[in-house]
C-alpha positions in Angstrom: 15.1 15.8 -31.7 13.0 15.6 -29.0 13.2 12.0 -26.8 10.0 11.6 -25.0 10.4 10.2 -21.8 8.5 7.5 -20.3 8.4 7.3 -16.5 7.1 3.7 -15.2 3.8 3.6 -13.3 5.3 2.3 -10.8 6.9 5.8 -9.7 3.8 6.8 -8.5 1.8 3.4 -8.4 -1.7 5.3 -6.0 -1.9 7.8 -8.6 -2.5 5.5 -11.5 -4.4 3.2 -9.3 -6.9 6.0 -8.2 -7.1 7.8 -12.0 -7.6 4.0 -12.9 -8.4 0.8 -12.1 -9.2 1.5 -8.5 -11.2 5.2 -9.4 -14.3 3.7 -7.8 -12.4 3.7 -4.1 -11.4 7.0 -4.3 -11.9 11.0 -4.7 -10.1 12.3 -7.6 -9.1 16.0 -8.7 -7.3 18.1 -11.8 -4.0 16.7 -10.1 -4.1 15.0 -6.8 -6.3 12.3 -5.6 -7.4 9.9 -2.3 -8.5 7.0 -1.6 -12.0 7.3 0.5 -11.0 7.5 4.2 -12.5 4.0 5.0 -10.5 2.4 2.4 -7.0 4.3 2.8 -5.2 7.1 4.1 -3.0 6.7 0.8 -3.4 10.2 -1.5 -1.1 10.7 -4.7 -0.4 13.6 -6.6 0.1 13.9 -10.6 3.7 15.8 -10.0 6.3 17.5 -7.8 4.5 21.0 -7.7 2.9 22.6 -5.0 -0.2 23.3 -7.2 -0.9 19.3 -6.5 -0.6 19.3 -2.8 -3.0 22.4 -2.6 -5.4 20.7 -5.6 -5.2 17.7 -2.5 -6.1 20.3 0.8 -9.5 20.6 -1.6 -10.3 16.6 -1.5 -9.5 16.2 2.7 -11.3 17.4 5.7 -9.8 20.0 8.0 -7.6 18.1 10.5 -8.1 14.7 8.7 -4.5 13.2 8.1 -3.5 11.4 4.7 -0.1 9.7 3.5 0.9 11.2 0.5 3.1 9.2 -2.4 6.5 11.2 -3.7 4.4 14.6 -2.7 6.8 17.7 -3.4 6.3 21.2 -1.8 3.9 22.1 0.2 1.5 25.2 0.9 2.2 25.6 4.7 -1.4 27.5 5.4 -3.3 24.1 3.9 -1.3 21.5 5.3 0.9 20.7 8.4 3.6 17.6 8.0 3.9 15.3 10.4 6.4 13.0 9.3 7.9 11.4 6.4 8.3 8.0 5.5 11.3 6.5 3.6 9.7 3.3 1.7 11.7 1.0 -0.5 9.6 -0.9 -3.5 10.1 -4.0 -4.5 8.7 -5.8 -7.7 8.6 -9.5 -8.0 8.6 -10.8 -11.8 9.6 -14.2 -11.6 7.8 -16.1 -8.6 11.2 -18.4 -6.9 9.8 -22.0 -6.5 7.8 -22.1 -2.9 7.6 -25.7 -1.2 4.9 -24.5 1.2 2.0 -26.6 1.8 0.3 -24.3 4.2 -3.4 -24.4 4.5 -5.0 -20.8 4.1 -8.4 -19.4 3.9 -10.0 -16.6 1.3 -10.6 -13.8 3.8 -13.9 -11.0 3.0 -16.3 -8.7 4.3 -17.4 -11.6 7.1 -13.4 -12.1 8.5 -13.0 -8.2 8.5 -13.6 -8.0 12.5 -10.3 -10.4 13.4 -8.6 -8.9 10.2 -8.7 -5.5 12.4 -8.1 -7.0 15.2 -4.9 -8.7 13.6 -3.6 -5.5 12.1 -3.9 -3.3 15.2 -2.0 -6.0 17.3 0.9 -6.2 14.4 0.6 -2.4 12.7 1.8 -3.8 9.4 0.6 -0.2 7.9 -2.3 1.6 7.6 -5.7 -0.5 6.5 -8.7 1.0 7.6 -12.3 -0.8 7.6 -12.4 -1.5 4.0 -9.0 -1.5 2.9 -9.6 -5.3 2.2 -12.0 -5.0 -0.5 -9.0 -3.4 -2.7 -8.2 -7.0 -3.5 -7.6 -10.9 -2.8 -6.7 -11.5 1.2 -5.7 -14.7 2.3 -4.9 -16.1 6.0 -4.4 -18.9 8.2 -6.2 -19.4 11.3 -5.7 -21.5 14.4 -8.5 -22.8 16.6 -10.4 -20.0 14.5 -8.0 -17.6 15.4 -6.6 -15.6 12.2 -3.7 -15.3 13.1 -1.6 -14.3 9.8 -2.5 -12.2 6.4 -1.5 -10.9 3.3 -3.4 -9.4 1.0 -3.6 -6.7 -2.0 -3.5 -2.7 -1.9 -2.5 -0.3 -4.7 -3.5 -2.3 -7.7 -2.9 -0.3 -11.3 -3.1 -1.4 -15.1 -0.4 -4.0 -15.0 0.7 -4.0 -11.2 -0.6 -5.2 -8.2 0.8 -4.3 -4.8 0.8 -7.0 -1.9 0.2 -5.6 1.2 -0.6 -5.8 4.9 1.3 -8.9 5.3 1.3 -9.9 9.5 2.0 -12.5 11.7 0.6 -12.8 15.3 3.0 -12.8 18.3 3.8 -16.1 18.8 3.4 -17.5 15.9 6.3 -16.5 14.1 9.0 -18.4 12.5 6.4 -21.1 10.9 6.4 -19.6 7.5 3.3 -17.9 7.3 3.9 -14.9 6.0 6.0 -16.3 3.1 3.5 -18.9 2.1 0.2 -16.3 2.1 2.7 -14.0 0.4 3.5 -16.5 -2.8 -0.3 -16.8 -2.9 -1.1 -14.0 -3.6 1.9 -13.2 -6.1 1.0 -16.6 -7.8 -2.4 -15.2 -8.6 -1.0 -11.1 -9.7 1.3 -13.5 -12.0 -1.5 -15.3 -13.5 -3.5 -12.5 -14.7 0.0 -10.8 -16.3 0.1 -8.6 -13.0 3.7 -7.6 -12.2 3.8 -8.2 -8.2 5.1 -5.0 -5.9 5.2 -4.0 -2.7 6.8 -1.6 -0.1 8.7 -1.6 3.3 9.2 0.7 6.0 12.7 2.0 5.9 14.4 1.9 9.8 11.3 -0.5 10.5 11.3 -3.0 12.9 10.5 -6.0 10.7 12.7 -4.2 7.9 15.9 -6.9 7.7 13.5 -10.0 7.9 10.6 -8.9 5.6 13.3 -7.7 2.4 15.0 -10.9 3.3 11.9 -13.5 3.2 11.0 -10.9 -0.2 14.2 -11.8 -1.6 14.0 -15.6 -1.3 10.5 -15.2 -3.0 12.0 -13.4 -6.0 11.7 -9.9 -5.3 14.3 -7.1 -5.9 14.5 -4.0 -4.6 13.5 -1.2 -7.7 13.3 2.5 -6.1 12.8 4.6 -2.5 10.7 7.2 -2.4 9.4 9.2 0.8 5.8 9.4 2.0 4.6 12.5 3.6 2.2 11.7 6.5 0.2 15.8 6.3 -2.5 16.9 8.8 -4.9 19.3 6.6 -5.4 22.8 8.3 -7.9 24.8 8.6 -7.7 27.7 6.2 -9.7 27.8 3.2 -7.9 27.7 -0.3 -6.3 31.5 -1.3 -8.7 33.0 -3.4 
């Protein structure tokens, strides 16, 4: 008897994403993929083997950097690492009841100026000039200020992550983050979208963002690493 095993989507969420619902965002190969370099440093790869990091060296630029989702082994000649990343994920099924009455706006192409300016003075992760056209943003701004975000990233058949969520110095403490946060989730629910999203292991904001997760319903499901990898210069072995 043979038991066929099903591994969840969720396992390795940018891979499905970029063979899927988000292909038009990305570059994809036999085994590996990316997302364009305007949209994401995120790259994926179909499995563990070294054959899918070197199937990757073929879709980046020499010296150009990507963050590559539960990559295995790599081919040292294509590819230098730089670091690795713990990340828990957390999934949110069940949305907890959220008494906010905060007044947000829909963000887009016109609000992407401050939303850079936001995410370079709170580095809430890597979003790059079009990152926000993955998916729905919302913020709140004061005296035209935007001041705090959330929005949606890795979005696969069935899943949608939430993502660069970021409050302002100063502005902290007001609930925010956990109001543009259930906004967002509200909407993944609506369309039958179970809600994830990640966090930075040993980061700063680590203890408060899994505990404002958890009040909203989310539970912690898997850690996985990222490997942040500088392509080299040599050409693929022939």
């Amino acid at each position: 008897v043979v038991l066929e095993v099903r591994l969840d989507p969720l396992d390795n969420p940018a891979w499905h994403a970029l063979t899927g619902e988000q292909r038009e965002f990305g570059v994809v190969g036999s085994i590996a993929a990316r997302y364009r370099a305007d949209v994401s440093p995120i790259a994926a790869v179909a499995d563990h083997s070294i054959e899918a990091t070197t199937d990757l060296a073929e879709l980046v630029m020499p010296d150009e950097v990507v963050a590559v989702i539960q990559a295995g082994p790599v081919d040292v000649s294509l590819w230098r690492e730089l670091t690795t990343i713990e990340l828990t994920q957390w999934v949110c099924d069940t949305l907890e009841p959220n008494e906010s009455e905060l007044t947000w706006t829909e963000l887009g192409d016109g609000d992407a100026e401050d939303m850079q300016i936001l995410v370079k003075a709170t580095d809430p992760g890597p979003f790059e000039r079009l990152t926000h056209q993955l998916g729905d943003y919302v913020g709140v701004r004061i005296e035209d200020r935007l001041v705090s975000m959330a929005g949606e990233r890795i979005c696969l058949e069935g899943n949608r992550e939430v993502s660069a969520v970021c409050t302002a110095e100063g502005f902290g403490g007001r609930g925010y983050a956990q109001g543009l946060v259930a906004e967002i989730v509200a909407r993944q629910h609506r369309v039958n979208c179970r809600s994830f999203l990640h966090v930075r292991v040993g980061s700063p904001a680590e203890r408060i963002a899994s505990r404002v997760y958890a009040k909203l319903g989310y539970q912690e499901r898997i850690r996985y690493p990222m490997k942040v990898l500088r392509r080299s210069h040599e050409l693929r072995p022939a």
